[in-house]
C-alpha positions in Angstrom: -28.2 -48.6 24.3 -26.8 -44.8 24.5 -29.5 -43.2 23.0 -31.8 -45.4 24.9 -30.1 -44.0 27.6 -30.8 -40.5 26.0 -34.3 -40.6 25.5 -34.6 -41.7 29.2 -32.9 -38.8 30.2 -35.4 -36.3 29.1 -38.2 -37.4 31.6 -35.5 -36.7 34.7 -35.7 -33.5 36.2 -32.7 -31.3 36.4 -33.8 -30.5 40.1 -34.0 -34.4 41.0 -32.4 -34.7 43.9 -30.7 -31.1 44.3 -30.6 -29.8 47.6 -31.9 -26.4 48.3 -34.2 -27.1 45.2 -37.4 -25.1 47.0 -35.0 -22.0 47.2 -35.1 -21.4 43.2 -37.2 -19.0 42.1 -40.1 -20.4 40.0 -38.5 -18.8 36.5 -35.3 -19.8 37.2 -36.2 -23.3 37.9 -38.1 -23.9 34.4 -35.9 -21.8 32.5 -33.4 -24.3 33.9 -35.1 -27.4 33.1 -35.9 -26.3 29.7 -32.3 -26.0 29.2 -31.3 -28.8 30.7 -34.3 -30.9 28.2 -32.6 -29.1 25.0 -29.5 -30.2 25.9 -30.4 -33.5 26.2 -32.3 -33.5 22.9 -29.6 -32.2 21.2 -27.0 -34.9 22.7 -29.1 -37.6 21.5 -28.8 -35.9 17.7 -25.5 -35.2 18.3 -25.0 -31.8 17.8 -22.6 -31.5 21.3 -21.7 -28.0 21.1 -24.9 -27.1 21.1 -25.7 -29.3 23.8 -23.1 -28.6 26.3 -23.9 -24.4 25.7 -27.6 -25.9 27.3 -26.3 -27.6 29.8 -23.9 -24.8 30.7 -27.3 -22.5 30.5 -28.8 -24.8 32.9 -26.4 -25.2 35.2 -25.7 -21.7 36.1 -29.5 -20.9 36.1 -29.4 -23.8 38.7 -26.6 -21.3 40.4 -24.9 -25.0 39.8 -27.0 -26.7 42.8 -27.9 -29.4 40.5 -25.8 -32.0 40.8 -27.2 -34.1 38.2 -27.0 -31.3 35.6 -23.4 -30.6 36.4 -23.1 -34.7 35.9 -24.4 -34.1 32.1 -22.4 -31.0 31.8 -19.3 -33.1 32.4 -20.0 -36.3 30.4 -21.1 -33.3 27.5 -17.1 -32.3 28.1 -16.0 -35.7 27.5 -17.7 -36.4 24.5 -16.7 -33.6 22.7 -13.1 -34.3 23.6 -12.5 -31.0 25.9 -11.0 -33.5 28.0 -9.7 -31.1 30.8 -12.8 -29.3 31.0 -14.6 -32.5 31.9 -12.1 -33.7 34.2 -13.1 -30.5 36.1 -16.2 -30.9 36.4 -16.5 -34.5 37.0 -14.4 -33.3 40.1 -16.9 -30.5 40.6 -19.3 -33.3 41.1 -17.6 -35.6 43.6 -17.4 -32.5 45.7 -20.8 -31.6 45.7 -22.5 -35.2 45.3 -20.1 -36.2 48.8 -21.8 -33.2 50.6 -25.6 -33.5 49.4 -25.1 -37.2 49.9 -25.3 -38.6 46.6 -23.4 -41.8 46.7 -24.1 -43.1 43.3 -23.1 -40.2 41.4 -19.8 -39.7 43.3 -19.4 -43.2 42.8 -19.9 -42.3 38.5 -17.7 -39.1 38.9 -14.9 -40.9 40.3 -14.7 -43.5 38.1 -15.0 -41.0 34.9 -12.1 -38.9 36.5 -10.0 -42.2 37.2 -11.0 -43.0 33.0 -9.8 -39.2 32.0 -6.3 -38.2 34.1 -4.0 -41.1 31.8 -5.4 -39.2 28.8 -5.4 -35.7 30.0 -3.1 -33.3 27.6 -1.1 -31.0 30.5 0.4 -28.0 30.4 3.8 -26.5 32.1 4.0 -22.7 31.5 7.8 -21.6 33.4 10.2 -19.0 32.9 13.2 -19.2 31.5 16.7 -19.2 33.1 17.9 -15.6 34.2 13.9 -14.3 33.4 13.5 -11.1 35.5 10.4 -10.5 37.3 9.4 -6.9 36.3 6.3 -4.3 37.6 3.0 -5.2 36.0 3.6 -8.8 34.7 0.7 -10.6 33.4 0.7 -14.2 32.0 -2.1 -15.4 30.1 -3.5 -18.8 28.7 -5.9 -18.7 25.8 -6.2 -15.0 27.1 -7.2 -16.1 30.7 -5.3 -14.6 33.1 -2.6 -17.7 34.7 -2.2 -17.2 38.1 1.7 -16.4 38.9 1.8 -18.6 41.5 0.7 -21.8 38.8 4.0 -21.0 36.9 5.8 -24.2 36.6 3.0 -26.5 38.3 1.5 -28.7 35.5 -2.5 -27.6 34.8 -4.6 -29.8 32.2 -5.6 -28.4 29.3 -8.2 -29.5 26.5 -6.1 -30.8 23.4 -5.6 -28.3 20.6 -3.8 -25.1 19.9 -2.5 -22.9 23.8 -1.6 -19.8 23.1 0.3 -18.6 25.9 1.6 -14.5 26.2 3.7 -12.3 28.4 3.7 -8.9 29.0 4.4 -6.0 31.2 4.4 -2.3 30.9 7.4 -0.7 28.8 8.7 -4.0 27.7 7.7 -6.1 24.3 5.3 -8.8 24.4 6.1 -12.3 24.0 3.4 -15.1 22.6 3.8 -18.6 21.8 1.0 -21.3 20.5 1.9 -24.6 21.0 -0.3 -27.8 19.7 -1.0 -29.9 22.8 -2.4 -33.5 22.3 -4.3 -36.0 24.3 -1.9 -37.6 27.1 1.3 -35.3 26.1 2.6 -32.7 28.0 4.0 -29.6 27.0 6.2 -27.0 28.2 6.4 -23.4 27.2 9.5 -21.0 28.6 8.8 -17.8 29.3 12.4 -15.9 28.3 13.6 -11.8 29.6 11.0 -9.6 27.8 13.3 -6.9 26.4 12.6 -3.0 27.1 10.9 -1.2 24.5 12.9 0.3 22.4 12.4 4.4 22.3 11.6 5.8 19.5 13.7 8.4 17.8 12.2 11.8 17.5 13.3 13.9 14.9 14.7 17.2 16.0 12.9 20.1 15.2 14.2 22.4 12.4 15.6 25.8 14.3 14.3 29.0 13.6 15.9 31.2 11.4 17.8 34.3 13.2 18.7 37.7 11.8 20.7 38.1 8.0 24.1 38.5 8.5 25.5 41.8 7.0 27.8 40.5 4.4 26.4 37.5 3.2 26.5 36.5 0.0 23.3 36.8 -2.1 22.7 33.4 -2.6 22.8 32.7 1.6 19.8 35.3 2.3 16.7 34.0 4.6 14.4 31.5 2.4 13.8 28.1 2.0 16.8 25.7 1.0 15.3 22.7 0.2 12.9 25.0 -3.3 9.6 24.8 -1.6 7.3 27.0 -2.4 7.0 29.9 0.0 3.7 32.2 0.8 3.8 35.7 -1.5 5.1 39.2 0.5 2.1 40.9 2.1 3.0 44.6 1.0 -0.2 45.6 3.2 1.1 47.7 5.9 3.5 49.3 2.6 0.4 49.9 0.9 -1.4 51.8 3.5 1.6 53.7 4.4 2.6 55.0 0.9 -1.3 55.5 0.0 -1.4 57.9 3.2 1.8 59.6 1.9 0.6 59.7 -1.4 -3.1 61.7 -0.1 -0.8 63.9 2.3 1.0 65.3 -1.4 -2.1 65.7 -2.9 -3.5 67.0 0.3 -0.5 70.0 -0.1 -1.8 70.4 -3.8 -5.0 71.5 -3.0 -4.2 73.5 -0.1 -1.5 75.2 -2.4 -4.1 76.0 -5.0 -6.2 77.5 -2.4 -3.6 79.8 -0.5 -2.8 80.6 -4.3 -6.4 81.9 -4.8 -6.7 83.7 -1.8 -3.6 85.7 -1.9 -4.2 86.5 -5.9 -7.5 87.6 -4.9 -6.3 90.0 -1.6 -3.4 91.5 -4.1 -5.5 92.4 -7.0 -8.7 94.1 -5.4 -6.0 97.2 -5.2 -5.8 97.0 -1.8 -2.1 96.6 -1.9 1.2 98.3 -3.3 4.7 97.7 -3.2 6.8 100.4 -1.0 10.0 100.2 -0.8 10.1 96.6 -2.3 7.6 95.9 0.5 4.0 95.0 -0.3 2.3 96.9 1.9 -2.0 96.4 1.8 -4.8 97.9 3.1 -6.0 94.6 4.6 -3.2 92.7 5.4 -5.3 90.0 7.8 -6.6 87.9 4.3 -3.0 88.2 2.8 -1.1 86.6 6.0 -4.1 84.4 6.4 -3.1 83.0 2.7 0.7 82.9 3.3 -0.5 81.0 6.3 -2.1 78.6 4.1 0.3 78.1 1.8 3.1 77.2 4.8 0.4 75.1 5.8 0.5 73.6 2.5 4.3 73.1 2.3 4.3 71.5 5.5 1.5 68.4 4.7 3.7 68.3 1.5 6.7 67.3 3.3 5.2 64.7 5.3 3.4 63.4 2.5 6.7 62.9 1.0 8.3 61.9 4.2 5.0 58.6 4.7 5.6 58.0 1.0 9.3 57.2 1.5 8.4 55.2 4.6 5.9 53.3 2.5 8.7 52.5 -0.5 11.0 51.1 1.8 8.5 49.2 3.8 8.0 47.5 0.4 10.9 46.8 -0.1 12.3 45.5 2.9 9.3 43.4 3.1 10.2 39.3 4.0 9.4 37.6 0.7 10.0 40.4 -1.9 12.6 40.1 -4.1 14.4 42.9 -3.0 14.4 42.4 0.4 17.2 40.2 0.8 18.9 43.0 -1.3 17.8 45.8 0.5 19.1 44.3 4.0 22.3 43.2 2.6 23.9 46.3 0.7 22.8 49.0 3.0 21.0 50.1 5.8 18.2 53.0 4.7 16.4 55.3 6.4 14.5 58.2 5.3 14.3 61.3 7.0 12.4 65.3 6.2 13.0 68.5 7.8 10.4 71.3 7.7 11.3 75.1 8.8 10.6 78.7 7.7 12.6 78.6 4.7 11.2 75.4 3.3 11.2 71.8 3.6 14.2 69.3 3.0 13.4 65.2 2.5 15.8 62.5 2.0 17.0 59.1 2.5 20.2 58.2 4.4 22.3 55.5 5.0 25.2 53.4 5.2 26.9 50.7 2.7 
């Protein structure tokens, strides 16, 4: 008899009887009726999910003016045993049906909706006793937003599993999933969401001051913990000794030179000691080599002076070995002093 029923269902019209029916657009309206015939079809072989996702199709294609396709879309609901879904739209349909004048099928709605409320599963969703309202709450049923002001009320719900959450910004999240079976109701508590707790950030490691003059060796800047630690750059030590170093050699050669020229000024016998005084014909090329060779001694003792610079620099550089040692037993500083008598270099401090 049912799936005579069926089968006599596929040659009625979606639109049959819908009011405002000549407003639908030409492709909506067969796309609609297509879906609607699917559906039907696929009721009759009993595949309902698939027929009630046609029927929804249709329906909305319909912009749900179809009261006869709303009709299947419920009984669809009821045979698949979503039992509050139907019971809302077989209400959907007395509504409608009373206004386009449809006796007979708010007559059928009715009657269905009468059938379905002793067997509706319901759900109370509440808060628990001294629950806080708090900024930002949000409630949520199968991940649908629940109205705050449905807490408490009782709502129908399809049988199965209801997960029902809580939460709010800056406090934890609370979820429960109840099972909820046909004519039971069930009732879910809401308890005080608890603050966040903050999380505990690690203090950052201070940075190492100044050695402490009288330290013990073994207390020097470095890592504690053995970690390995980046090799000393000697650069700026290299560069300074390696200037120091051409400033001697520098002198050298100057030397050498003022050498040569005042050998060569003496012995041309242009000169002759009077009085223990060398007295010379041309006296311009021998000054010009004394000259020279001051000249010399001078760039010597700066070479010597950069050099000295550049040995401490290397040793006093963080990460040597003897830098800790260096800082700790004495405080060096070199030093050179250049005047007509000669030049002086040296290297002072204290202990």
């Amino acid at each position: 008899m049912e799936s005579r029923l069926l089968a006599c269902l596929l040659g009625i019209s979606l639109f049959a009887g819908a009011s405002g029916a000549r407003a639908e657009g030409a492709a909506e309206r067969a796309a609609a009726e297509a879906a609607f015939a699917e559906g039907v079809k696929l009721m009759q072989a009993g595949d309902l999910a698939a027929a009630c996702k046609q029927f929804e199709s249709a329906t909305e294609l319909s912009q749900r003016k179809a009261v006869g396709g709303i009709l299947m879309l419920a009984d669809c609901y009821a045979k698949q045993g979503r039992l509050a879904s139907a019971w809302a739209t077989y209400k959907e349909v007395i509504a409608k049906a009373q206004r386009a004048g449809q006796a007979e099928r708010e007559r059928t709605a009715s009657q269905r909706v009468a059938e379905l409320e002793p067997r509706l599963p319901k759900l109370r969703v509440g808060f628990a006793a001294g629950f806080k309202q708090v900024d930002g709450l949000s409630v949520r049923k199968n991940g649908v937003e629940l109205p705050l002001t449905l807490m408490s009320q009782v709502v129908p719900v399809d049988p199965g599993k209801v997960t029902v959450e809580a939460s709010a910004p800056g406090f934890e999240a609370f979820s429960a999933v109840v099972e909820v079976a046909e004519g039971e109701l069930v009732e879910v508590e809401i308890p005080a969401l608890a603050p966040v707790a903050a999380t505990a950030v690690e203090p950052a490691a201070p940075e190492p001051g100044p050695p402490t003059a009288g330290l013990p060796h073994d207390q020097g800047a470095g890592p504690r913990d053995g970690g390995h630690t980046a090799p000393p750059d000697h650069t700026l030590a290299y560069v300074v000794g390696g200037v120091g170093i051409a400033g001697i050699v520098t002198s050298g050669v100057l030397g050498l030179i003022a050498k040569g020229n005042y050998d060569a000024a003496v012995e041309d016998g242009n000169c002759e000691t009077i009085d223990g005084s060398l007295v010379c014909d041309s006296p311009g090329d021998v000054n010009s080599a004394r000259n020279l060779g001051n000249v010399a001694t001078y760039v010597f003792a700066g070479g010597m002076a950069v050099t000295a610079v550049g040995v401490l620099l290397y040793l006093i550089t963080p990460g040597s070995a003897s830098a800790s040692v260096v800082r700790q037993t004495a405080r060096l500083r070199p030093s050179a002093a250049v005047g007509p008598q000669g030049a002086w270099l040296g290297i002072g401090g204290a202990l």
